[in-house]
C-alpha positions as CSV (number, residue, x, y, z in Angstrom):
1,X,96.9,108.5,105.8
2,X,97.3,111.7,104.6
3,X,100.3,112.6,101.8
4,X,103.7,113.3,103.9
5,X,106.1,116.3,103.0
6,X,108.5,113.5,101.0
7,X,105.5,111.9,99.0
8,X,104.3,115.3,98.0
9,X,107.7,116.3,97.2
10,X,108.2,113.3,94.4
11,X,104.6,113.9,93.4
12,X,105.4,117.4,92.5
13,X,109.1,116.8,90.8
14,X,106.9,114.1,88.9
15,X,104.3,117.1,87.8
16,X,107.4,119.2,87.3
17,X,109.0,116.5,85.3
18,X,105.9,116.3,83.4
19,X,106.1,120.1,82.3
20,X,109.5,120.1,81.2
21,X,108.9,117.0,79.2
22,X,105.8,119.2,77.6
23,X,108.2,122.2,77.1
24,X,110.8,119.4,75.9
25,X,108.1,118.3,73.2
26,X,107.1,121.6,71.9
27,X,110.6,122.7,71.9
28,X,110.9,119.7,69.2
29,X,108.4,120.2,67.5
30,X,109.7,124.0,67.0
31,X,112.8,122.6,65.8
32,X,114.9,123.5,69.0
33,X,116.0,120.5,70.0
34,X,117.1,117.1,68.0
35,X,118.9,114.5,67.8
36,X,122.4,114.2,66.1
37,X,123.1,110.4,66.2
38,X,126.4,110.6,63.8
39,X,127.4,113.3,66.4
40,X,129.7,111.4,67.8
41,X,131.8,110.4,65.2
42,X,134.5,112.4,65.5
43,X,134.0,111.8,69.4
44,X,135.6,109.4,71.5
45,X,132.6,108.4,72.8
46,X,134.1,105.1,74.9
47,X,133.3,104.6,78.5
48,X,129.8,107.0,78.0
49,X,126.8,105.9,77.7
50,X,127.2,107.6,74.4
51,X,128.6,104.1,72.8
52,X,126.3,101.5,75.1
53,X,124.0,101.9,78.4
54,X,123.2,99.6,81.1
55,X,119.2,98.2,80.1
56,X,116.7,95.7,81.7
57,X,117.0,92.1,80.0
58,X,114.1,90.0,79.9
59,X,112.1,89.7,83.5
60,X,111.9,85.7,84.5
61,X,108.5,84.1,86.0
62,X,108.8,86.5,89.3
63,X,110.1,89.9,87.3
64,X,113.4,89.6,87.9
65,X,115.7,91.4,85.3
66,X,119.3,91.2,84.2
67,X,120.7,93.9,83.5
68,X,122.5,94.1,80.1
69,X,124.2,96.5,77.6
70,X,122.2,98.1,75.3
71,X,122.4,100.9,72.6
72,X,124.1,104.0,73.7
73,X,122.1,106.9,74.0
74,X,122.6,109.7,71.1
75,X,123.4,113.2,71.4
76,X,121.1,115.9,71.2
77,X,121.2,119.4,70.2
78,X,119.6,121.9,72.6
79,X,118.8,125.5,70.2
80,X,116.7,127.0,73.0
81,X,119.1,129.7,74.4
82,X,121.2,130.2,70.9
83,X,121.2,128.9,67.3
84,X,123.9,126.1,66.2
85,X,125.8,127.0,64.1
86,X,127.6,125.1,60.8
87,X,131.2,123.4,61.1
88,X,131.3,124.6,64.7
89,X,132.7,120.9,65.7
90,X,135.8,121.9,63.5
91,X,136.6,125.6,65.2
92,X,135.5,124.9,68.7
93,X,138.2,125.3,71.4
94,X,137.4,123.0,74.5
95,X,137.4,125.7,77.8
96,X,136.6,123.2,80.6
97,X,136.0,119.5,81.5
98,X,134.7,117.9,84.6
99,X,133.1,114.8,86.2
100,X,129.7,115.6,88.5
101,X,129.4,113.0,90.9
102,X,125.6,113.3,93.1
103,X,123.8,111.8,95.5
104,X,126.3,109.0,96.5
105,X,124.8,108.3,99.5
106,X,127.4,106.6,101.6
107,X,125.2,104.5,103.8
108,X,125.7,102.9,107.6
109,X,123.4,100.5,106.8
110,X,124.1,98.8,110.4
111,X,123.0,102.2,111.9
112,X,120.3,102.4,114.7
113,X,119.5,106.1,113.1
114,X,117.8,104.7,110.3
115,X,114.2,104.2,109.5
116,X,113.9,100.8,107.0
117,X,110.5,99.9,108.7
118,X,109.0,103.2,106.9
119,X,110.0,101.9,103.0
120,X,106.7,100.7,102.2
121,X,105.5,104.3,102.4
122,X,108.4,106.4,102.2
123,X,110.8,104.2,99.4
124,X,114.4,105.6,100.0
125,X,114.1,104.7,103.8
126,X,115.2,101.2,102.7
127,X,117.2,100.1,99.6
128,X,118.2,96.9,98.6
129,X,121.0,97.3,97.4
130,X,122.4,99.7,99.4
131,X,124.7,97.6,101.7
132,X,127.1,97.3,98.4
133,X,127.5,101.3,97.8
134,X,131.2,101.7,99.0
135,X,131.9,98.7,96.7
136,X,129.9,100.4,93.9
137,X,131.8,103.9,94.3
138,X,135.5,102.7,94.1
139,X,133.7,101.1,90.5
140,X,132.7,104.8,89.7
141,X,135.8,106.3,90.9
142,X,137.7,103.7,88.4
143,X,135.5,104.6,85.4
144,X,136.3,108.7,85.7
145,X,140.2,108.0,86.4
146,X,140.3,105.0,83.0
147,X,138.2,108.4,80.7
148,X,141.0,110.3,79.1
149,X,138.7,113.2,79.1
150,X,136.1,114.9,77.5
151,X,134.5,113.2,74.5
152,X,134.0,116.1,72.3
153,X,136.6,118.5,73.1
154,X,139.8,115.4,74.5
155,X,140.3,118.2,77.0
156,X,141.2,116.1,80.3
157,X,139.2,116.6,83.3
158,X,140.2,119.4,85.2
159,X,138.4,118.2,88.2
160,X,135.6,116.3,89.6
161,X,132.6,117.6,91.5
162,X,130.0,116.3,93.6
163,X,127.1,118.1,94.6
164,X,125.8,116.6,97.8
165,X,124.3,113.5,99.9
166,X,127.6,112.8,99.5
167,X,126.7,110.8,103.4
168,X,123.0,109.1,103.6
169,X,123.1,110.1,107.5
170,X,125.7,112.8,108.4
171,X,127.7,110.1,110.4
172,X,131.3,110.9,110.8
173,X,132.0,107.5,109.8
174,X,129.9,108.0,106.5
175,X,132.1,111.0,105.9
176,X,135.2,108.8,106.4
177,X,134.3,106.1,104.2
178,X,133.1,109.0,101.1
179,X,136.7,111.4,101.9
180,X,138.5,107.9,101.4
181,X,136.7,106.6,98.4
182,X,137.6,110.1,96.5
183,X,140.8,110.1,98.2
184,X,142.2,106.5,97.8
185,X,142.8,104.2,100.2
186,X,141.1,100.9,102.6
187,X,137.4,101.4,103.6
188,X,136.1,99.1,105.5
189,X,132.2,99.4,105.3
190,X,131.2,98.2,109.1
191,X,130.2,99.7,112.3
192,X,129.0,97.7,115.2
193,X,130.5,94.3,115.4
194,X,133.9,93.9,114.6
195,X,132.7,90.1,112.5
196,X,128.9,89.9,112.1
197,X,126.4,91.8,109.9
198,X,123.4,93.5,112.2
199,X,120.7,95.0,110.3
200,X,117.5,94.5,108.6
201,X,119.3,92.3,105.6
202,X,120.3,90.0,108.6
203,X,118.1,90.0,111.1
204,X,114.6,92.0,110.0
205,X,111.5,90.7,108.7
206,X,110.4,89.4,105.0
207,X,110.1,93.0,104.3
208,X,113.5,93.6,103.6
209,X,116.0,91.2,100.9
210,X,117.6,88.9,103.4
211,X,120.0,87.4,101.0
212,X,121.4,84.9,103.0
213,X,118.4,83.3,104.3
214,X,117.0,80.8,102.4
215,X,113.0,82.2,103.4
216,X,111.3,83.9,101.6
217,X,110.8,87.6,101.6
218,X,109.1,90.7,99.5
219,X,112.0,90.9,97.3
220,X,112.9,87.5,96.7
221,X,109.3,86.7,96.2
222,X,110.1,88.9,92.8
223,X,113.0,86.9,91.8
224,X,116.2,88.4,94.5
225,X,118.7,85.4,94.3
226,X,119.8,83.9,97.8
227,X,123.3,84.7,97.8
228,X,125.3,83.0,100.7
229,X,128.0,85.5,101.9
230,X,126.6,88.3,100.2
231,X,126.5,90.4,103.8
232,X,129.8,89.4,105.1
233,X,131.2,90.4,101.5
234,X,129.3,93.5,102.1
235,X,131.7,94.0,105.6
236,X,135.2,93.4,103.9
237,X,138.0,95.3,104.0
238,X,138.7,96.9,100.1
239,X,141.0,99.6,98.6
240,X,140.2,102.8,96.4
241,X,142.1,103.9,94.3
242,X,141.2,107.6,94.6
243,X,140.2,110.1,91.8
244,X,143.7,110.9,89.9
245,X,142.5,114.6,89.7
246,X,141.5,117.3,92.0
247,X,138.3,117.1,93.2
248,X,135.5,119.5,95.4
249,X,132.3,118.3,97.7
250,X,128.9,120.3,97.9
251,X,127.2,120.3,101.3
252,X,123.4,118.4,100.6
253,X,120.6,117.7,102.8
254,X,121.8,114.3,103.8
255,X,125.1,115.7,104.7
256,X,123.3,118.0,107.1
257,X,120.3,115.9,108.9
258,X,119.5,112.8,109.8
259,X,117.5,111.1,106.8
260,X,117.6,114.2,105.3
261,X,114.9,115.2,107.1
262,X,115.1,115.6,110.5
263,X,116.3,118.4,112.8
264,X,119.4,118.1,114.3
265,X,120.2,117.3,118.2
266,X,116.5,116.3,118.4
267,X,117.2,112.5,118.4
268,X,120.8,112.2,118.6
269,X,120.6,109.2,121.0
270,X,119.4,106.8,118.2
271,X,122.8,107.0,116.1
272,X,124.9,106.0,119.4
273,X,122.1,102.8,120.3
274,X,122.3,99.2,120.8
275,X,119.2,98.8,119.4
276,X,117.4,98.9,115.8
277,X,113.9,99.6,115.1
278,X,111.6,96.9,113.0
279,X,108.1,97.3,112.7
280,X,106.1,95.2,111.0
281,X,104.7,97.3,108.0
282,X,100.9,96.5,109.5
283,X,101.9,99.2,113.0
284,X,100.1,102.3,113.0
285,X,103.2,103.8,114.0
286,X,105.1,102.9,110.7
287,X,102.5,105.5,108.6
288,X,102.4,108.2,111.9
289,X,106.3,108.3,111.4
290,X,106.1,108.2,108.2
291,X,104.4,111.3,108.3
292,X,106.1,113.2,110.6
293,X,109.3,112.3,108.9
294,X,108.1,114.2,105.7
295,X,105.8,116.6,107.2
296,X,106.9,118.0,110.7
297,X,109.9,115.9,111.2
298,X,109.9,117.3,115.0
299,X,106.8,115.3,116.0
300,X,109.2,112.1,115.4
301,X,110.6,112.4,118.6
302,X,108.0,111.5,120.7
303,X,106.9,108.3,118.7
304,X,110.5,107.0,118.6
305,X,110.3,107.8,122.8
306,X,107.8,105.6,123.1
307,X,109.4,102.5,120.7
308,X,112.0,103.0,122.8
309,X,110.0,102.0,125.7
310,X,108.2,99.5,124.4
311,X,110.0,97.8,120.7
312,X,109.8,95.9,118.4
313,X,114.0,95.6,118.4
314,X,116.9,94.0,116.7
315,X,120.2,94.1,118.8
316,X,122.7,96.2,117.6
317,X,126.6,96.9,118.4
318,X,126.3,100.2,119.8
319,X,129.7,102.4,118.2
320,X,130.7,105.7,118.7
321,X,131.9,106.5,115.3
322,X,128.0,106.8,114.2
323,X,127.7,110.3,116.3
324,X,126.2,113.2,113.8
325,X,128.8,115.8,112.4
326,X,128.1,119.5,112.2
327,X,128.3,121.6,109.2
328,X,131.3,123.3,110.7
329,X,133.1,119.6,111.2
330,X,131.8,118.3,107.2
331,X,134.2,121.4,106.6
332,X,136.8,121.0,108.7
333,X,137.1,117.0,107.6
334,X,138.3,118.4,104.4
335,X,141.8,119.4,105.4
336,X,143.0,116.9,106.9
337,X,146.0,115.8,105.4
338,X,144.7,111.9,105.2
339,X,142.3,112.8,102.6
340,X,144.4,115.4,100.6
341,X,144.3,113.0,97.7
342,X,144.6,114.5,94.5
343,X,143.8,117.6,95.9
344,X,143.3,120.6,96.5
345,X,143.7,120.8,100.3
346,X,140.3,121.7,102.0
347,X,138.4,120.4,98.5
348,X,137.4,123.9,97.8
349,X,136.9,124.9,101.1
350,X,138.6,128.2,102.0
351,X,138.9,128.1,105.7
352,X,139.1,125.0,108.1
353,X,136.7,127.2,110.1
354,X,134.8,129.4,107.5
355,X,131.5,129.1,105.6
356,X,130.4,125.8,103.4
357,X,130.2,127.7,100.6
358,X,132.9,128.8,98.5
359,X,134.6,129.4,94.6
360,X,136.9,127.7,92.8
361,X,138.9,127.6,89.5
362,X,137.5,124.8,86.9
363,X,139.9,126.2,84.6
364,X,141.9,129.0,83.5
365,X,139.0,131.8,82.5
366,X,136.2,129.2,83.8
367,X,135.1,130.0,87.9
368,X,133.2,127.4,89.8
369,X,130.8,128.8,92.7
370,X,129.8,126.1,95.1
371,X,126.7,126.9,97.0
372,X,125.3,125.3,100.1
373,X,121.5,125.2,99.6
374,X,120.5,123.5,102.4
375,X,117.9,124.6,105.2
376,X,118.5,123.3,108.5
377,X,115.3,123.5,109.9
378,X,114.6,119.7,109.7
379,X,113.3,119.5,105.8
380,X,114.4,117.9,102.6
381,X,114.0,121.4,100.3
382,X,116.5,123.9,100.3
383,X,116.8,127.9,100.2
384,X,119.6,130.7,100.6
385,X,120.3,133.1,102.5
386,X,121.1,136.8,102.1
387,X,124.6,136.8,103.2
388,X,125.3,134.0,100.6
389,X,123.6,135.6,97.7
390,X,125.1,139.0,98.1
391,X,128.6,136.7,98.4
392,X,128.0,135.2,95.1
393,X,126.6,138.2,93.3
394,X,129.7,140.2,94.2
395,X,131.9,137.3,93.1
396,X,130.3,136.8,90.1
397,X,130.9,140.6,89.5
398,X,134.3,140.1,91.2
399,X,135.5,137.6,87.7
400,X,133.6,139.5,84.8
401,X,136.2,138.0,82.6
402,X,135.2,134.5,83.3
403,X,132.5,131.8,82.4
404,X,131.1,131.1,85.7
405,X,129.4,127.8,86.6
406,X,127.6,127.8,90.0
407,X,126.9,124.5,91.7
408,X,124.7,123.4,94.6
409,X,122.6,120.2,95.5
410,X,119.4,121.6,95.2
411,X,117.2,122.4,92.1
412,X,115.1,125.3,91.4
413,X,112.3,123.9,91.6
414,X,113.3,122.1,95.1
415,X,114.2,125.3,97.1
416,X,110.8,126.3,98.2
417,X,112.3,126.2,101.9
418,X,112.0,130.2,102.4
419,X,111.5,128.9,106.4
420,X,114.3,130.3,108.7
421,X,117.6,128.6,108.7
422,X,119.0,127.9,112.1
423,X,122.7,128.2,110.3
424,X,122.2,131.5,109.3
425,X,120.0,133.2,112.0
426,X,118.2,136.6,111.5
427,X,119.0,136.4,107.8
428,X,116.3,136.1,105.2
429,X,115.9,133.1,102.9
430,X,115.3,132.9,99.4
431,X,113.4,130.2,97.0
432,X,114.8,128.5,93.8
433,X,113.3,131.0,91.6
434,X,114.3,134.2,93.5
435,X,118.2,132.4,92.9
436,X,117.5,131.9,88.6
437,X,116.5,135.9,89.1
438,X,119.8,136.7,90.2
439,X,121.6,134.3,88.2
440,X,120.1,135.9,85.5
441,X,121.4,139.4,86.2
442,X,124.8,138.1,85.2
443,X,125.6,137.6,81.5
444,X,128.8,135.4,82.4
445,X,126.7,132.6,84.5
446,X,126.6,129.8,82.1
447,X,125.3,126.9,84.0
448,X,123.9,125.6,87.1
449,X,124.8,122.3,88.1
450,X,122.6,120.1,90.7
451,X,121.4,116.9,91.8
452,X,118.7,115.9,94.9
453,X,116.3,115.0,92.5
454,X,117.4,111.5,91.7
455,X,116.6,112.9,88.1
456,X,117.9,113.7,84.8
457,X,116.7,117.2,83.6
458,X,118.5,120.0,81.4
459,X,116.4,123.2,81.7
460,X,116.9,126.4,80.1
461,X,116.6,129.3,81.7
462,X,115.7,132.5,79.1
463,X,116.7,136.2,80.2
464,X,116.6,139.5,78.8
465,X,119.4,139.1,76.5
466,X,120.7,135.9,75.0
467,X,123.9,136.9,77.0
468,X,122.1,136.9,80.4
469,X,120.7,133.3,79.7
470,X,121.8,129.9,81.2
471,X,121.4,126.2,81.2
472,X,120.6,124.5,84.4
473,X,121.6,120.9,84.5
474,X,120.2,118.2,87.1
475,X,121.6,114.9,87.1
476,X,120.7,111.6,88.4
477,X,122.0,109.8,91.4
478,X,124.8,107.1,91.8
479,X,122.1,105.1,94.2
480,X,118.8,104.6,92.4
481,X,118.7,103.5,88.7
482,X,120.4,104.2,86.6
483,X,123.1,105.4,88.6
484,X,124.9,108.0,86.2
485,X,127.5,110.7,86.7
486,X,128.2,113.7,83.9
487,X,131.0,114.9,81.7
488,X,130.5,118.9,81.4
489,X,132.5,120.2,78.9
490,X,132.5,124.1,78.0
491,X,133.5,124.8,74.5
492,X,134.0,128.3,72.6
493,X,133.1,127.8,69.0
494,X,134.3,130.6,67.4
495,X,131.7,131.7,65.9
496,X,129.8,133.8,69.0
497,X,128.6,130.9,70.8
498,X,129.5,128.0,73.8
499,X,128.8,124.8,73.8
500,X,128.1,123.0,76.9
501,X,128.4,119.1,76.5
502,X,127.0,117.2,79.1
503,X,127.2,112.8,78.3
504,X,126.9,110.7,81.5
505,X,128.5,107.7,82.3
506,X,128.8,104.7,84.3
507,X,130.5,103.0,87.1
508,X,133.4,100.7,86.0
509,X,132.7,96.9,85.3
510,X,130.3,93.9,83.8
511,X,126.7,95.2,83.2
512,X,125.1,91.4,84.0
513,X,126.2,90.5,87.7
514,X,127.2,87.3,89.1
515,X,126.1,86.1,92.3
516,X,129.1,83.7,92.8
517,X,131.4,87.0,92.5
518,X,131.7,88.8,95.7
519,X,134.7,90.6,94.9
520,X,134.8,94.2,95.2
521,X,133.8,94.3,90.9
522,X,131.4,91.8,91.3
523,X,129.4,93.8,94.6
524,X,129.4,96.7,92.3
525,X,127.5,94.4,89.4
526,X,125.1,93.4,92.0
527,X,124.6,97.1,93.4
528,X,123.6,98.2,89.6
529,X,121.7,95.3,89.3
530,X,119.4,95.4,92.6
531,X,118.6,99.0,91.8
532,X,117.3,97.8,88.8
533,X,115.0,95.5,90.6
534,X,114.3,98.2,93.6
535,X,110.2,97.4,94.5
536,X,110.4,101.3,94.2
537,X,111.7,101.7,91.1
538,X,110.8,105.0,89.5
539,X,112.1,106.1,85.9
540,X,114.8,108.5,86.7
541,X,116.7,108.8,83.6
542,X,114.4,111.3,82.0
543,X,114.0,112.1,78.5
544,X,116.5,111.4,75.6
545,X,117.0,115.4,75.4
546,X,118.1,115.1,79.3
547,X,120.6,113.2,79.0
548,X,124.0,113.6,76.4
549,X,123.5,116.6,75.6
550,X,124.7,120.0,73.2
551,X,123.7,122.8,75.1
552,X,124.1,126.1,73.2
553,X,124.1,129.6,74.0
554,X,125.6,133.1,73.0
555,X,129.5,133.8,74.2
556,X,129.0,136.6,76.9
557,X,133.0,137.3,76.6
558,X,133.0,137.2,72.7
């Protein structure tokens, strides 16, 4: 089978990954970058994973592995963009402080719209832990409100953003589930049947973990426990208690398409089925929809036509609340009053009915740019259009007394789709690199924030002056391992330069899970722990120098 569009996508983030690491090494060798590991001594480093980190125990006779706590992860000093400066930690001035959340991926994981059968080729089409992620978010969400705020400069958060695939399917009721976990108040993670658990984790093949059969399967074969009531856990009714500060949502590819992937209103009928698709991992069709789902994801239509006609099936509840939302309705979703929350009313959004892009105040002299990179076309990369980049530039130009941080969920080096977007018809669309150009032309743009990647990765991005350079800082998602989130702080040093902290953290709760505990605590230990254990594990967390962080470079507003 030939490599799909999402297989060469990972392959080519590895080979990026595999650069920067390069450019990572020779920038320590040069002295740019090292670690501080008494940095944190005068920080309140508690609840990062500056002080401890979730790590793989010992694997038993079939791999298995606990997770445990290890040694936090020390700070490091980033010299790229600007020098550091002596006694800076005792004149800085903390500007800003906020939480990035990414990649949530709120899953309907009773869904007919979903393809599990594909996992063996394409790895985030199935997860095993990903039944527990509502569970796992309310532990997240009780983590940022328990921080007093930001480590190095004990400014409290100003805000929390998250910065896509906030949904893993663009249902309405994924939407619901995400607006109330960052809201506050009861989720309760089922569609279908009102009682009973229908999905692959129920009633699929050994291909998937079927915790509550006592069979064997491909994951307990490598040491998954059999945990009876796992599932119907999985269904309960639980309560969030709702970020305690305002926060915003980015618009990502999962927010937009189904998968990801696929165009909409080509398939719509699957999402509102009484019927899921299983097929045994030996059917031609499993690698020919595999393919189209990463290469031409139109060509998917025709094959599922035909499954439809002819199976294999599991029965499913069909429920309305699984229909596909529109851009314009992820937007609109935002003001209603049930999901106000901490605020602010529409999340950043300026107009119930206007564009999914928009700016915001972190903090007083610190503007936030949200930008929707997504391309509607039916593919996982991103681009943006004319109309939106002339927006930004003139905002930008618009606040020439502020620090600006722009945010979006793709990276630069994942916005290579310069395809046309059917959102923004007749207007041109620009790549990643096009975007750092223009970034560049501003000396106030300090930072670009992402995720998509599933990756840790702090890049520097060098332009003519020191003052017209920035950082751009990918993070890691909250569904694959390690499942982090990041404190950015901005900090004026007094002395001509900024520093931009950037420590993750992670969800609330015991590192080491316990089967027996299905509480809503205990089905977060057991999310963290399953990712661990993923069959597809890949190592996400990057290098030690993308992770806590110093990031320095010259004051544009000295």
């Amino acid at each position: 089978m030939s490599m799909s569009r999402r297989s060469f996508l990972r392959s080519s983030a590895a080979a990026a990954g595999a650069v920067a690491a390069s450019s990572i090494a020779s920038s320590i060798s040069a002295g740019l970058v090292h670690a501080e590991p008494g940095a944190t001594s005068s920080a309140d480093a508690a609840g990062t994973t500056l002080a401890k980190v979730g790590v793989a125990g010992r694997p038993d006779k079939k791999g298995y592995r606990k997770l445990v706590e290890g040694r936090g992860w020390p700070l490091y000093v980033r010299e790229e963009l600007a020098a550091a400066r002596p006694r800076r930690d005792s004149t800085r001035t903390g500007l800003a402080s906020f939480v990035q959340l990414t990649d949530i991926h709120i899953t309907d994981v009773q869904s007919p719209a979903r393809f599990e059968y594909v996992h063996p080729l394409q790895g985030p089409a199935y997860r095993p832990q990903e039944a527990l992620g509502t569970q796992a978010a309310v532990a997240l969400v009780k983590r940022i409100n328990a921080l007093s705020g930001g480590p190095f400069t004990a400014r409290a958060f100003d805000c929390v953003v998250s910065t896509g695939d906030n949904t893993d399917n663009h249902e309405i009721v994924e939407l619901e589930w995400y607006q109330r976990l960052l809201a506050g108040g009861k989720i309760t993670p089922n569609t279908g049947h009102p009682t009973r658990f229908e999905g692959v984790q129920s009633d699929g093949s050994a291909m998937y973990y079927r915790p509550e059969i006592d069979t064997p399967d491909q994951y307990k074969d490598r040491g998954f426990p059999t945990v009876p009531g796992l599932l119907h856990a999985a269904i309960r009714a639980h309560v969030s208690p709702g970020l305690n500060m305002r926060w915003y949502s980015v618009f990502g590819n999962h927010d937009d398409q189904m998968v990801g992937t696929v165009p909409n209103n080509l398939i719509d009928w699957l999402y509102l089925g009484d019927a899921k698709f299983d097929l045994p991992g030996t059917d031609p069709t499993v690698g020919a929809i595999a393919n189209a789902l990463g290469s031409a994801p139109s060509s998917v239509v025709p094959l599922l036509a035909k499954l439809k006609a002819t199976g294999p099936l599991l029965p499913a509840t069909a429920d309305p609340r699984r229909r596909p939302y529109s851009p314009r309705e992820f937007v609109r979703r935002h003001f209603d009053p049930s999901i106000t929350g901490a605020g602010p009313v529409g999340h950043g959004f300026a107009d119930p009915d206007g564009p999914s892009w928009y700016r915001f105040q972190i903090a007083p002299g610190v503007l936030g740019i949200a930008m929707n990179t997504t391309n509607s076309l039916g593919i996982a990369d991103g681009s943006i259009s004319q109309k939106q980049l002339d927006w930004i530039s003139k905002q930008i130009r618009a606040h020439a007394d502020h620090l600006v941080i722009v945010f979006s969920h793709h990276t630069s080096t994942t916005m290579t789709a310069r395809l046309p977007n059917p959102e923004t018809p007749g207007q041109a669309q620009f790549d990643g690199k096009h975007l750092v150009e223009r970034l560049k032309a501003h000396p106030n743009v300090i930072a670009w924030v992402n995720g998509h990647t599933h990756n840790n990765a702090v890049t520097p991005h060098r332009g003519s002056t020191p003052e017209h350079s920035f950082w751009e800082i990918n993070t890691a998602s909250h569904i694959d391992f390690p499942q982090l989130a990041r404190i950015i702080e901005v900090a004026d040093n007094k002395d001509g330069t900024i520093s931009v902290f950037t420590p993750l953290i992670e969800a609330d709760g015991p590192y080491t899970a316990d089967p027996s505990n299905l509480t809503q605590q205990g089905l977060a230990s057991l999310y963290r722990e399953f990712s661990l254990n993923d069959i597809h594990l890949e190592d996400r967390a990057g290098t030690a120098a993308d992770r806590n962080c110093e990031l320095l470079l010259a004051n544009p507003l000295r």
